[in-house]
C-alpha positions in Angstrom: 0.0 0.0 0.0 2.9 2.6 -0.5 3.9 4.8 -2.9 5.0 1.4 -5.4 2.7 -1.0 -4.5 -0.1 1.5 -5.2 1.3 2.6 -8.2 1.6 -1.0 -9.7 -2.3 -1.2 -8.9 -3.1 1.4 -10.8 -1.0 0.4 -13.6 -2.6 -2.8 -13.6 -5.9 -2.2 -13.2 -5.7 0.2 -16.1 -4.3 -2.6 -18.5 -7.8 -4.5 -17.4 -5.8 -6.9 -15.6 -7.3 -8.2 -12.1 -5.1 -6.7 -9.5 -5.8 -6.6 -5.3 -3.5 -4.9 -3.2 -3.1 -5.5 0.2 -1.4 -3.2 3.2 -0.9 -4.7 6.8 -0.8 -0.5 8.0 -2.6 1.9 6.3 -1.7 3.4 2.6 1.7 5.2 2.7 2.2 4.5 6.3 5.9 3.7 6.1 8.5 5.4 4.0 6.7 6.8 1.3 4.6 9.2 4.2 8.2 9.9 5.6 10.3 11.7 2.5 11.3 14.9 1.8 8.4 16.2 0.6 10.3 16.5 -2.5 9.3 15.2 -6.2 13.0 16.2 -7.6 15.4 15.0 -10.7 18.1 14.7 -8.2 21.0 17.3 -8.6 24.0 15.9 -6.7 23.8 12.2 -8.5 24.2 14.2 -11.5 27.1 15.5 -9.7 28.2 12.0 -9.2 27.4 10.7 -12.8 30.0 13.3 -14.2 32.8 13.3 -11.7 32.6 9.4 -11.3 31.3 8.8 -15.1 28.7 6.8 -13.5 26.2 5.8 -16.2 24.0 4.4 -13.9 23.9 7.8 -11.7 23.1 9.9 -15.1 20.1 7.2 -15.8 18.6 8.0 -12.7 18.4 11.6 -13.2 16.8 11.6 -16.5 14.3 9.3 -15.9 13.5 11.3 -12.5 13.2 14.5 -14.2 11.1 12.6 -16.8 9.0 11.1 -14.0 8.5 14.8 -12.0 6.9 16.5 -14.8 4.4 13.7 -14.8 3.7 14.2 -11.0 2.6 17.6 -12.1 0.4 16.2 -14.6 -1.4 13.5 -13.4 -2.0 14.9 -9.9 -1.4 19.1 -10.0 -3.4 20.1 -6.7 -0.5 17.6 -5.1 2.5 19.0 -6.7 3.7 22.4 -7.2 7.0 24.3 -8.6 9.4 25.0 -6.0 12.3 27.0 -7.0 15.3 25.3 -5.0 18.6 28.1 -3.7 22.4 26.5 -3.4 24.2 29.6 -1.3 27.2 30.3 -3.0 30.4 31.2 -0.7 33.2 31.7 -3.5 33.8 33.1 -6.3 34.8 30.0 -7.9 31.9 28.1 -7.0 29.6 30.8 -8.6 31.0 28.8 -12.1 31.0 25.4 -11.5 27.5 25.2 -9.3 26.1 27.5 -12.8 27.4 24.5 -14.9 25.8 22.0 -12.9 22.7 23.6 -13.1 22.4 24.4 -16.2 23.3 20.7 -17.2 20.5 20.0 -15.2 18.2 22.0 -17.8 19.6 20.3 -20.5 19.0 16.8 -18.9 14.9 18.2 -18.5 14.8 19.4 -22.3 10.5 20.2 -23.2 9.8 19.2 -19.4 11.9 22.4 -18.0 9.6 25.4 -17.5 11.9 28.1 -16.7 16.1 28.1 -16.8 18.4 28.5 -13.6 20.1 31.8 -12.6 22.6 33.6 -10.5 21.7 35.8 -7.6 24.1 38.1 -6.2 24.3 38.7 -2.3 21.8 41.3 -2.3 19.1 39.5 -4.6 19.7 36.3 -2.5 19.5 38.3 0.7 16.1 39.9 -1.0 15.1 36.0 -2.1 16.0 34.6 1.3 16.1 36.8 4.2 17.4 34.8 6.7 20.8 33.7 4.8 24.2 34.6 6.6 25.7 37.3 4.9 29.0 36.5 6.1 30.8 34.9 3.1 27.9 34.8 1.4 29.0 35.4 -2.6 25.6 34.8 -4.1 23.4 32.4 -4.8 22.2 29.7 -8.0 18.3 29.1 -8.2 17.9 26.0 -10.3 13.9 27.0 -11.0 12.7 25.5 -14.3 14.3 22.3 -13.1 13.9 22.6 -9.2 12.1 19.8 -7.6 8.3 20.0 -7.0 7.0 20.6 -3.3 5.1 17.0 -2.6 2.4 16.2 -0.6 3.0 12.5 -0.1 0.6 10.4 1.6 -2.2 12.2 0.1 -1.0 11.3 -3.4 -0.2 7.8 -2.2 -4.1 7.6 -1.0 -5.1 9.1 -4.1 -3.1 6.5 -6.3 -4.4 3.6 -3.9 -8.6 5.6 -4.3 -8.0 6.3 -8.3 -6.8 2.4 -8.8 -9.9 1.1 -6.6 -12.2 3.2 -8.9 -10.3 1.4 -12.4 -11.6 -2.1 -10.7 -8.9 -3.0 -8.5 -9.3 -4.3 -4.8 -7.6 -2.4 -2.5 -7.3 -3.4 1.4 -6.1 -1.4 4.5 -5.0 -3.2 7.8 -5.1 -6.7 6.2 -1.7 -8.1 6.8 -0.3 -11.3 4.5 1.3 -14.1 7.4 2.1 -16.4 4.7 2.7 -17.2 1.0 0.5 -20.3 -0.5 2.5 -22.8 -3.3 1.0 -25.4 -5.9 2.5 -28.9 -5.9 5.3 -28.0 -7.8 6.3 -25.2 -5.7 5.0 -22.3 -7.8 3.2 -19.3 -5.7 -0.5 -19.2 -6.1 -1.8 -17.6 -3.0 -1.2 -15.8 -0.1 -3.0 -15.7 4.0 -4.1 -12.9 5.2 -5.4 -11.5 8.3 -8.3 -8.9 9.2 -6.3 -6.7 11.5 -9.2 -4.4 12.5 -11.2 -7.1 14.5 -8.7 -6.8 17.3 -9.0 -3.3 17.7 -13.0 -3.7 18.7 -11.7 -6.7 21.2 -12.6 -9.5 19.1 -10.8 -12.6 17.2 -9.3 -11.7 13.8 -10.1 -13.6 11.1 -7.7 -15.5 8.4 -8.7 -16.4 4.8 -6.8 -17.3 2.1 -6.7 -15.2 -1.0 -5.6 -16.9 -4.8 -3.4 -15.8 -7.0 -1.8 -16.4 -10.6 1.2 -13.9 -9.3 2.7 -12.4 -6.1 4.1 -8.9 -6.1 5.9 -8.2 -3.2 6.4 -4.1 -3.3 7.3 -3.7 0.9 9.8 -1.0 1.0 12.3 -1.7 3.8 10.1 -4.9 4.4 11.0 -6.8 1.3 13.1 -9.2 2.8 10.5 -10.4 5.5 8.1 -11.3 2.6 10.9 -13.1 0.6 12.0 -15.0 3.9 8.3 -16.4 3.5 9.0 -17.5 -0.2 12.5 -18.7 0.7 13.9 -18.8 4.3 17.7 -19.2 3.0 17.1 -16.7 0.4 20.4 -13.7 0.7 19.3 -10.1 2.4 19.1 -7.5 -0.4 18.0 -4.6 1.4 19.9 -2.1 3.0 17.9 0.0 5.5 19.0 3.4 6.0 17.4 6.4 8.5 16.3 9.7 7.2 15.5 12.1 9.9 14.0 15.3 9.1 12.7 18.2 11.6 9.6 20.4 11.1 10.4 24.0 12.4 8.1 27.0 12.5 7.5 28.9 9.1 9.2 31.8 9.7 12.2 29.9 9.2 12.0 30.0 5.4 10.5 32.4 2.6 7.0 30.4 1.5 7.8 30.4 -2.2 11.5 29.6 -1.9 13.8 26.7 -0.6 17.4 25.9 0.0 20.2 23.5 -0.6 23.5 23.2 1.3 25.4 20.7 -1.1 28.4 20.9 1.7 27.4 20.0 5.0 30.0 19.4 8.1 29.8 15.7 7.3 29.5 16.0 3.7 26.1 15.4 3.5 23.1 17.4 1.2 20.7 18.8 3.9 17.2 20.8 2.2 15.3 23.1 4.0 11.8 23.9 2.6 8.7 25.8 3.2 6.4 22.7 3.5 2.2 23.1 4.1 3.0 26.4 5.8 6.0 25.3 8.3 9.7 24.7 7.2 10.9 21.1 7.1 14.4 20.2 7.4 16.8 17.3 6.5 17.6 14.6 6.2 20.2 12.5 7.8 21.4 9.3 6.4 22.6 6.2 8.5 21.9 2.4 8.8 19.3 1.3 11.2 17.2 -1.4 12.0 14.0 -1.9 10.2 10.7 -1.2 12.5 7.4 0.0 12.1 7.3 3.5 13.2 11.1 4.3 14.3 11.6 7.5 16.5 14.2 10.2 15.3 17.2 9.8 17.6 18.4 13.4 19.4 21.8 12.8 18.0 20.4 13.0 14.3 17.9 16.2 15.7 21.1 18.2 17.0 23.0 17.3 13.9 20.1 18.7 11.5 19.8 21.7 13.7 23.3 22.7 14.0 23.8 22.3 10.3 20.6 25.0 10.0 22.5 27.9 12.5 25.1 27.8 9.8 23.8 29.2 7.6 20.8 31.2 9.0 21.3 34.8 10.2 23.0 34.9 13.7 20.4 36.9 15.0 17.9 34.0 14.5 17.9 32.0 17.4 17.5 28.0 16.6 16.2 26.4 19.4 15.6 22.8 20.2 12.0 23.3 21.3 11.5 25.1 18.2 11.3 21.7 16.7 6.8 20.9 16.1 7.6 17.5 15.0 10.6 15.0 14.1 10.5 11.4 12.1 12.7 8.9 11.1 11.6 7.4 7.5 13.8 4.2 6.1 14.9 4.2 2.6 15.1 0.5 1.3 18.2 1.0 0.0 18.7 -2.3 -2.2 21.6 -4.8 -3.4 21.9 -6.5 -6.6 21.7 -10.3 -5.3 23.5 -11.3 -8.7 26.6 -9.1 -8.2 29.5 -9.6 -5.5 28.7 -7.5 -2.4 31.9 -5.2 -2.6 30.2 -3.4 -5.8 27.6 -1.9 -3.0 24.3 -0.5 -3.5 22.2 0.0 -6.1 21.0 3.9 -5.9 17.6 3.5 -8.3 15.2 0.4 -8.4 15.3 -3.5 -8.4 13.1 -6.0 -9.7 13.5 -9.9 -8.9 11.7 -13.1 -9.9 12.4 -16.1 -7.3 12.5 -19.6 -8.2 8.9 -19.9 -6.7 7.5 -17.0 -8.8 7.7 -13.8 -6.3 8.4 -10.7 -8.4 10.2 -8.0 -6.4 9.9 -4.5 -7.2 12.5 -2.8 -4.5 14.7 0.4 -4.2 13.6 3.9 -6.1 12.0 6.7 -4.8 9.1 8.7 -4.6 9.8 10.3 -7.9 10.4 7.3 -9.8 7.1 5.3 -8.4 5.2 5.6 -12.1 8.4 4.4 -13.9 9.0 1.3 -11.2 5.2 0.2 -11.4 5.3 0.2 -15.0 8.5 -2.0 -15.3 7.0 -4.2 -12.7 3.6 -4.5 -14.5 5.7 -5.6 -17.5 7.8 -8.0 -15.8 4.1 -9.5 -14.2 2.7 -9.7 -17.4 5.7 -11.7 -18.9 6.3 -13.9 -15.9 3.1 -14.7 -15.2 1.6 -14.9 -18.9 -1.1 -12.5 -18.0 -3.1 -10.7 -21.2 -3.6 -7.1 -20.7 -7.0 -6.2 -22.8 -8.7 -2.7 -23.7 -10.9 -1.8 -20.7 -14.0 -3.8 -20.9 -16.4 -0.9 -20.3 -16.8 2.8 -20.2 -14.2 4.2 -18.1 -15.1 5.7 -14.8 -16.6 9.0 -14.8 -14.2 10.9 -12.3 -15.3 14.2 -13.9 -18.7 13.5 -14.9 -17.5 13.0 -18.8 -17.6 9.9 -21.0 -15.9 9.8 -24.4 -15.1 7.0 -26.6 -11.8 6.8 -28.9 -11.5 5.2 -32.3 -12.1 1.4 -33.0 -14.2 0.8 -29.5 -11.0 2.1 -27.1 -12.5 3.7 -24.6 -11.2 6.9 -23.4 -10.7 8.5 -20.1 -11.7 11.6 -19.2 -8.1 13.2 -19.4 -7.6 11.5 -22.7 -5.4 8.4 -21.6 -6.3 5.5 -24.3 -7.3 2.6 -22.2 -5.9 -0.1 -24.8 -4.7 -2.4 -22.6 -0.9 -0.2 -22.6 0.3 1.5 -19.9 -1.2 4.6 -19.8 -0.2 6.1 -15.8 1.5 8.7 -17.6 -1.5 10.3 -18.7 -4.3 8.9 -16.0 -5.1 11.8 -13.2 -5.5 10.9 -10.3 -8.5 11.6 -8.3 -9.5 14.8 -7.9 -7.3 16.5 -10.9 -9.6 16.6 -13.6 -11.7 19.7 -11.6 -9.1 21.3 -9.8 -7.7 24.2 -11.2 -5.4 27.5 -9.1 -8.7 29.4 -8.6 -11.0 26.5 -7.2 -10.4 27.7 -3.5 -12.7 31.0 -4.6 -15.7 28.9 -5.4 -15.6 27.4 -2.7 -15.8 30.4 -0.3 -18.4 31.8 -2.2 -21.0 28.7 -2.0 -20.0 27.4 1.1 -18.7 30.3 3.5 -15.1 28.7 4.4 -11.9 30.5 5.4 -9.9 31.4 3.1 -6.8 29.6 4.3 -9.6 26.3 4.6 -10.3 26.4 0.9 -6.8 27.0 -0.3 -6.0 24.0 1.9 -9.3 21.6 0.8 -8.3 22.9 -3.0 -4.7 21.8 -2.8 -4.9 18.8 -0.4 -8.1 17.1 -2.7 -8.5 18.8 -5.9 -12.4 19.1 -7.2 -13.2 16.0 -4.3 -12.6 19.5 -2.2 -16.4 20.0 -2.7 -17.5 16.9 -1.5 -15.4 17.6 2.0 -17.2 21.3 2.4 -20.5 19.6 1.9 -19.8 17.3 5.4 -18.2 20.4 7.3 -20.9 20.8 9.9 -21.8 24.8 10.8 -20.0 26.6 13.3 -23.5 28.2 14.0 -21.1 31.4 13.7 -21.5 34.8 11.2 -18.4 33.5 9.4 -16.8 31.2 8.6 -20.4 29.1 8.0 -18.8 26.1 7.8 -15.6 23.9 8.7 -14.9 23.6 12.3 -11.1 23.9 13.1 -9.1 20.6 14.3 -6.6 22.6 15.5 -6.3 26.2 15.7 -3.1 26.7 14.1 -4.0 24.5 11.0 -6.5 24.7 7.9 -8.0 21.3 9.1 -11.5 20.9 9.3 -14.0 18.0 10.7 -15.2 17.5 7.1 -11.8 15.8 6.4 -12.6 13.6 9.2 -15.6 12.1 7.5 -14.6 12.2 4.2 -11.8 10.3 4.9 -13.7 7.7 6.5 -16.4 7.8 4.0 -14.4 7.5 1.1 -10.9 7.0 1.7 -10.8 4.0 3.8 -9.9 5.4 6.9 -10.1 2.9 9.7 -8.4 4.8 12.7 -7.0 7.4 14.4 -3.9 7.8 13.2 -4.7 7.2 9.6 -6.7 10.5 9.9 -4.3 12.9 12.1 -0.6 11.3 10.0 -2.0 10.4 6.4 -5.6 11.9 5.2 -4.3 15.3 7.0 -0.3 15.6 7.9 -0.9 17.3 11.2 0.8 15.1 13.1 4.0 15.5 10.9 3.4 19.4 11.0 2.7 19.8 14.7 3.1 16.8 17.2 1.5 18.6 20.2 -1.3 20.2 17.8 -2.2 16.3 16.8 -2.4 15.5 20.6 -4.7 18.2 21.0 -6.6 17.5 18.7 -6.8 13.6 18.9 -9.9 14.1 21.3 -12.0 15.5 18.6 -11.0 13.3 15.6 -11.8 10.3 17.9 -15.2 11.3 18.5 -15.9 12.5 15.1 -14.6 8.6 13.6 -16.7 7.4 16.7 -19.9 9.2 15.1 -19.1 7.3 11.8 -17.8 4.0 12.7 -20.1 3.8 15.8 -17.0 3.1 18.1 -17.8 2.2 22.0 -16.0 3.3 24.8 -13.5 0.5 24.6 -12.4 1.4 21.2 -12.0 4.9 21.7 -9.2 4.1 24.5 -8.0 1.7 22.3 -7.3 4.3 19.7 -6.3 6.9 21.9 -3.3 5.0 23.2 -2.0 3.8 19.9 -2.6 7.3 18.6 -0.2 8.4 21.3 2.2 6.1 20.8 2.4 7.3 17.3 2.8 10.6 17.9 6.3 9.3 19.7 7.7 8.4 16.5 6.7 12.1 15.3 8.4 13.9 18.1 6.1 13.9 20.6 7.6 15.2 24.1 8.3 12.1 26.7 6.3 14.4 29.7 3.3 14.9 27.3 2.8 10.7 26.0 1.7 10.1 29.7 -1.4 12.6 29.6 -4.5 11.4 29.7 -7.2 12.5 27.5 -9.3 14.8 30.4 -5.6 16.4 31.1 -5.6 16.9 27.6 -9.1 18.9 27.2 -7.9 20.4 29.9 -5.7 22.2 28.1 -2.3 20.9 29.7 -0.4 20.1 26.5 1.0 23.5 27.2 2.1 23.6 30.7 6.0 23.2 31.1 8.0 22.2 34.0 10.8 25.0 34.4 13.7 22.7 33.4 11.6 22.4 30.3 12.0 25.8 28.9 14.1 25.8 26.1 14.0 22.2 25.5 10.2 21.7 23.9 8.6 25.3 24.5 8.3 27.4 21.5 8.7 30.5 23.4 11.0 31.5 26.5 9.2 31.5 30.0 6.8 34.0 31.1 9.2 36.4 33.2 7.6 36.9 37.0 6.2 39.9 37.6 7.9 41.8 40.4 5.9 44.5 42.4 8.8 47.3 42.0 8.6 46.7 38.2 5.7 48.5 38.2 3.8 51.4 39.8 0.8 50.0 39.4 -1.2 47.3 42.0 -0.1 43.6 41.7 -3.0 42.1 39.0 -4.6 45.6 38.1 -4.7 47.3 35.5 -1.9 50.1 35.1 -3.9 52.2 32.5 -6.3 53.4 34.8 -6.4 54.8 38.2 -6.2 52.6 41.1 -9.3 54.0 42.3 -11.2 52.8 39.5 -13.5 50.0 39.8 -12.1 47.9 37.6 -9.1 47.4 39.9 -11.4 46.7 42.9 
C-alpha cells in the first residue's frame, strides 16, 4: 500500500488486468509518508554521474526529471513548482554550481519550465532573508528544473482511491502471514489477516486469497516477505534512516527553498517551506528496520546545527522550536546477482524467485510511475497474464464519458485505455476539476476561510467539494462552515468524514498522519486535537468506549515516532481537554517550548497594584 505497490495497482488495473492490493498498515504509512516532501530529478547524482562517469547515476536523473513533470500532470493540486537556492560562498563556485545547473536543464529538455540563474548577495538576501551574509558570494536558483513541493501520503491515498475506482481491490489493515505454493512449488496464494477485529476486542479472522502472481512491493520490508518464499534466500536490502525536523515557518520564505550541497559531514541537507512550516533534512545512517522508528536526538542536534550555519546569527534555533521529528527508512537495495563489494544499487530493483515472487525494490518517490510500469511488464511476462482494452466505459471521475477510435475507450483526461500502460496520462483523483482558482468557489458557495479552501483545493482537488459539503456549521457569522481541528492548521471535521467515508480510513492515526499531515506538522497540535478526531470517527464508525481508549493509546504512541515530548505521552485524555499540552516544568523551557518563560512579575517593576490594570487609576472599579 505505498507509494510502489499502489502505483503498480493502478497500472494494472488500467491494462484490465485483475489486481488486489493489500497493506498490513494503512496506505503510505511507512517510508513513502516519511520523505522529503520532494518530487526532484536529483541534482548531486548528476554531480556523481559526471565526476565518477557513473552511467547508472546519469540514468537516474533523466528518468527522474522525466517522471516529475508527470507528477505535475497526473495529480497538479499535489505537486507544485518549488524553486530550489544552493548559497554560493566563493567566487569560484559561482562557475561550476552555474554548470551544474544548467546541465541539469539540459537533462529536462520540453519538461523544463523556466532556466536556472545567479543571484548576487543582495538578490539572494532579497530572495531569502534569513541567509548569513557572512561569506555569502551569491546564490544559484535552479527553478525550471527545481524539484516539486510533494504532498506524499495524500497522493499515495489518491493512487491507492483512483486504482480502486479502475476495478482493483484495495485493502487497509489486512496483513499477509504467509505465501501459499502449488504442488510443484509455484506461488498461487497468499493468508491474510483482518487486522481491525482486534481493535474492537474481538478474534481476527484469516482467509486465504488466490493468485496467478505475487508482487511483493514492501519498502524496507521486502526481505521479510521473501523470507516467506525462501527462508535461505540472501538479504538485499539495506535499511537506512532519514530524519527530518519540522520548524516553525518563519524559518524560510514560503515560495523559496534551499540547498547546502556541503554539510559538516558532507552530506546534502534541504530546508523547505512545507504546508506552511519549514521542514528540514535529512540524515542518512543504517538502522534497523521497524514499524514506526523514532528520530534519535543525536540526528535532531546534527540537522539543527547544520541549519544555524547558515541562517542569520540573530535567529535563534532552538531545540523546542522543533513541532515534529521522524525517522523514514529508505530501502536501499543490493543487486543479489553481483559480488557485495560493488555496493548498493541507488535507483530500483526487480527480482523473480524460483517460486515466482516478483520483487519490485529500491527507487524513490519520484520514480514510483516508472517502477510500477517495469513491474507490471515483468508480471505480465512472468506470469503470462493478457492485458486487454478496458471492458467498459471508463469511470466517470469528472462527470465526462468519451469513446476513442475502433471501441477504445477513453478516459476523461484523454489516456487510451488499450490495454498499454497509460499512468503517464491517467489523473488521479481529484485532478480533472481542480484548477489554481478552485479555492474561490468554494468560499463563495460554502462560506469557508480562506486559508480552509486553499488547503481543501490543494490537499483534494475538485473532491474539495465533497469535504465542504460534510463540514458541519460553526453556527457562527463567518466562517459558515468547517470547524477547526486545530487552531493553528487549515483542518476541518469535514476531512474527518470524508476520509472515513471515502478514503478507507479505519483509525485514528490514519486520519491525524496520512488523510491530513498534522501530526507531521505539529506533534503537540495532533495531541490536541486527537480528542476531537476520535469522536468525530466514533460518530461514523459507531465506536464504543473501549475502542476509543484503544485508539487513543495507539494514537499516542504514534505521535512518539513524530516527536512527541516524553512528559506529554503520559497525559491522559481529560488532562488533555484540559488544556495541559501547554504547561511546562521550568527545566523544560528551552527544550520543547516554542517561546522562553513568562518572566515573573515583580511588584517594583511597576507602579501599578499587583493584578490591576496600570492604564487606569487605582481607584477605578475595575481594579477593585
Amino acid at each position: 500500500g505505498g507509494a510502489t505497490g499502489s502505483g503498480i495497482a493502478l497500472d494494472a488495473a488500467t491494462r484490465g488486468l485483475k489486481v488486489a492490493v493489500v497493506e498490513r498498515d494503512d496506505f503510505s504509512a511507512g517510508t513513502s509518508s516519511k520523505s522529503t516532501k520532494l518530487v526532484h530529478g536529483g541534482v548531486r547524482y548528476l554531480e556523481k554521474a559526471v565526476w565518477e562517469l557513473d552511467y547508472n547515476q546519469y540514468k537516474l536523473v533523466k528518468e527522474a526529471l522525466r517522471e516529475r513533470r508527470y507528477f505535475l500532470d497526473t495529480a497538479p493540486h499535489l505537486s507544485e513548482w518549488l524553486p530550489i537556492m544552493i548559497p554560493v560562498q566563493k567566487w569560484w563556485q559561482a562557475p561550476y554550481f552555474w554548470l551544474g545547473t544548467k546541465c541539469y536543464d539540459l537533462l529536462a529538455g520540453h519538461d523544463n519550465i523556466e532556466s536556472s540563474y545567479f543571484l548576487t548577495k543582495s538578490k539572494a538576501l532579497d530572495a531569502f532573508p534569513m541567509l548569513k551574509k557572512d561569506n555569502l558570494f551569491g546564490a544559484l536558483v535552479y527553478y525550471g528544473t527545481q524539484d516539486g513541493a510533494h504532498n506524499d501520503s495524500r497522493m499515495n491515498v489518491s493512487l491507492a482511491m483512483t486504482a480502486a475506482l479502475y476495478g482493483a481491490t484495495v485493502v487497509n489493515h489486512l496483513e499477509v502471514t504467509g505465501l501459499e505454493k502449488d504442488a510443484n512449488g509455484r506461488l498461487n496464494g497468499a493468508r491474510v489477516r483482518d487486522l481491525l477485529p482486534e481493535r474492537n476486542g474481538q478474534k481476527s479472522s484469516e482467509f486465504h486469497v488466490r493468485a496467478k502472481g505475487i508482487i511483493n512491493a514492501t519498502g524496507p520490508f521486502t526481505d521479510s516477505i521473501r523470507k516467506m518464499d525462501d527462508q535461505e534466500v540472501q538479504e538485499i536490502v539495506a535499511p537506512s534512516s532519514g530524519v527530518h525536523v519540522i520548524l516553525p515557518g518563519y524559518y524560510s520564505p514560503a515560495n523559496m527553498g534551499l540547498i547546502d550541497p556541503s554539510t559538516s559531514d558532507g552530506r546534502v541537507i534541504f530546508f523547505l517551506p512545507w504546508q506552511g512550516n519549514t521542514i528540514a533534512g535529512t540524515t542518512d545512517a543504517a538502522c534497523p528496520v521497524e514499524q514506526n522508528p523514532i528520530a534519535g536526538e543525536a540526528e535532531i542536534d546534527w540537522i539543527l546545527n547544520e541549519v544555524r550555519g547558515y541562517l542569520q546569527p540573530d535567529i535563534n534555533v532552538r531545540r523546542g522550536d522543533v513541532l515534529a521529528a521522524w525517522s523514514g527508512i529508505r530501502p536501499l537495495v543490493r543487486d543479489p546477482s553481483k559480488a557485495k563489494s560493488e555496493g548498493l544499487v541507488r535507483n530500483h530493483l526487480i527480482t523473480t524467485s524460483p517460486s515466482g515472487l516478483l520483487t519490485c525494490s529500491g527507487g524513490k518517490w519520484t520514480t514510483y510511475r516508472q517502477m510500477a510500469e517495469e513491474t507490471v511488464d515483468a508480471a505480465v511476462a512472468t506470469f503470462s497474464l493478457r492485458p486487454s482494452p478496458l471492458s467498459g466505459p471508463p469511470p466517470q471521475v469528472a462527470g465526462i464519458v468519451q469513446t476513442g477510435p475502433n471501441t477504445v475507450h477513453t478516459a476523461p483526461d484523454g489516456a487510451d485505455l488499450d490495454g498499454t500502460c497509460q499512468t503517464h496520462r491517467v489523473k488521479l483523483l481529484g485532478a480533472h476539476g481542480f484548477s489554481q482558482t478552485l479555492f474561490i468557489p468554494l468560499i463563495q458557495h460554502y462560506g469557508l476561510e480562506t486559508e480552509v479552501a486553499r488547503h481543501l483545493a490543494t490537499a483534494y482537488g475538485d473532491r474539495a467539494w465533497t469535504v465542504a459539503a460534510l463540514c458541519a456549521p460553526t453556527d457562527a457569522r463567518f466562517p459558515v462552515r468547517g470547524r477547526r481541528l486545530s487552531a493553528l492548521y487549515p483542518f476541518v471535521d469535514g476531512e474527518v468524514r470524508y476520509a472515513v467515508r471515502h478514503e478507507y480510513a479505519q483509525t485514528a492515526v490514519d486520519v491525524i498522519a496520512r488523510r491530513t499531515r498534522l501530526a507531521f506538522l505539529n506533534a503537540q497540535a495532533a495531541l490536541e486535537a486527537l480528542p476531537g478526531v476520535i469522536d468525530l470517527m466514533a460518530a461514523e464508525l459507531g465506536w464504543g468506549a473501549q475502542r476509543r481508549e484503544r485508539e487513543w493509546g495507539d494514537a499516542v504512541t504514534f505521535l512518539t515516532s513524530m516527536g512527541l515530548p516524553k512528559n506529554k505521552v503520559g497525559l491522559t485524555r481529560k488532562q488533555v481537554e484540559k488544556g495541559e499540552v501547554g504547561k511546562w516544568e521550568d527545566e523544560e523551557y528551552g527544550l520543547y517550548a516554542r517561546h522562553d518563560k513568562p518572566a515573573e512579575t515583580l511588584e517594583s517593576d511597576s507602579r501599578g497594584s499587583m493584578g490591576g490594570n496600570p492604564g487606569i487609576g487605582r481607584d477605578a472599579s475595575a481594579n477593585k
